[in-house]
N, C-alpha and C positions, 0 to 999 in steps of 0.2 A: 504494500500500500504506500510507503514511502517514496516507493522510484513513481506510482502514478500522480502522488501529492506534488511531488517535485514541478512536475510539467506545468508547462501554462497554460496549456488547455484546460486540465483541471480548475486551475482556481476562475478560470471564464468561465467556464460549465457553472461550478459553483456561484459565482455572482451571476449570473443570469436564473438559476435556480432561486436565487434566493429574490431575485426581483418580481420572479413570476409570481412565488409563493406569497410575496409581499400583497402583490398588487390584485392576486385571486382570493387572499384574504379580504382586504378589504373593499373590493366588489360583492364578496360573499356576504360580509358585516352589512352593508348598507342594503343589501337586497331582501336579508332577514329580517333589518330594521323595518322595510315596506311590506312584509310578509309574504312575499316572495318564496315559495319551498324550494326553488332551485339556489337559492343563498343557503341554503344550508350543504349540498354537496361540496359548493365551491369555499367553505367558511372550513370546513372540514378537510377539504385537499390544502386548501393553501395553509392552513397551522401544520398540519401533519408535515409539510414541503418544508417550513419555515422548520420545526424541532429536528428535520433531517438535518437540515444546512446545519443548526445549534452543535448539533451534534458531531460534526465532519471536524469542526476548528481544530481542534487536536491533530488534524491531518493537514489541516486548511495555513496555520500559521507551526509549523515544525520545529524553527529554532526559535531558541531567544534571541535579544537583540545583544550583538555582539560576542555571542557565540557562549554565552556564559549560564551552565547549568540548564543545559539543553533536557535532561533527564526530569529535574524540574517543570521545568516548563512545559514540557511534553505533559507532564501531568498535571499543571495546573489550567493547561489549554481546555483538554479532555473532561477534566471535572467542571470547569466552565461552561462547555459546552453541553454535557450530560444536563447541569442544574438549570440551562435553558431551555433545554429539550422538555425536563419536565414542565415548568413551568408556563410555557407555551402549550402541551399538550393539558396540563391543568385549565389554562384558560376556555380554552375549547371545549375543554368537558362542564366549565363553568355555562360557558355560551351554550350547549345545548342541554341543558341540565340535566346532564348525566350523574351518575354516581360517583361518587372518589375523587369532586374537582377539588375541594375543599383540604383536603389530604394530599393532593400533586400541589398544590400552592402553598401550603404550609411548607414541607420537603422540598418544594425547587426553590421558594424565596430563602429560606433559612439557610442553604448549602450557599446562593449565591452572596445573601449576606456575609457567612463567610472568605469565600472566594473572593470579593470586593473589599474585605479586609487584606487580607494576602495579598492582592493586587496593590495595592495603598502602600503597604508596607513596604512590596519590592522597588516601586517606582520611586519611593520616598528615601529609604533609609540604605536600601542596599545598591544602587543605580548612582 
């Protein structure tokens, strides 16, 4: 997966992936809002599109910047991207009031709160 992360195609793929998922979400959202039942497939495809992309970045951004504690980083990408993933897929399960939104949004905010510490920390004290 590394040598396919590498390429630039990949990361095009992926920002076009994530633009579509973007833009088919909130097509999706506004067509729900008019109650539209076809807003709900596309509110569903595009979060689901969006927690894949969340979830690539560990692949999507590889090294640290300047090359320091790439092991690291490699994991702190990953777990960023995982606690977006959930919480994105939280939100969606909020949006169509499913079961266990409630529970992916506590769990994906709390790890990101995290993670947004650690982020802090590295930019701040160790950089």
């Amino acid at each position: 997966m590394d040598k396919i992360a590498a390429m630039p195609q990949f990361k095009s793929f992926v920002k076009t992936l994530a633009i579509a998922g973007f833009a088919c979400s909130v097509v999706g959202l506004l067509l729900k809002m008019k109650g539209v039942h076809t807003g709900d497939n596309l509110l569903i495809v595009g979060m689901s599109v969006l927690a894949v992309v969340a979830f690539l970045l560990g692949w999507i951004f590889p090294n640290a910047p300047e090359g320091r504690m790439s092991a690291i980083w490699k994991f702190a990408m990953t777990l960023t991207g995982f606690s977006l993933a959930v919480v994105l897929l939280g939100l969606l399960f909020w949006l169509m009031h499913w079961y266990g939104s409630i529970t992916m949004l506590i769990l994906g905010g709390g790890s990101l709160a995290i993670c947004g510490i650690a982020w802090l920390y590295y930019f701040f004290y160790i950089k």
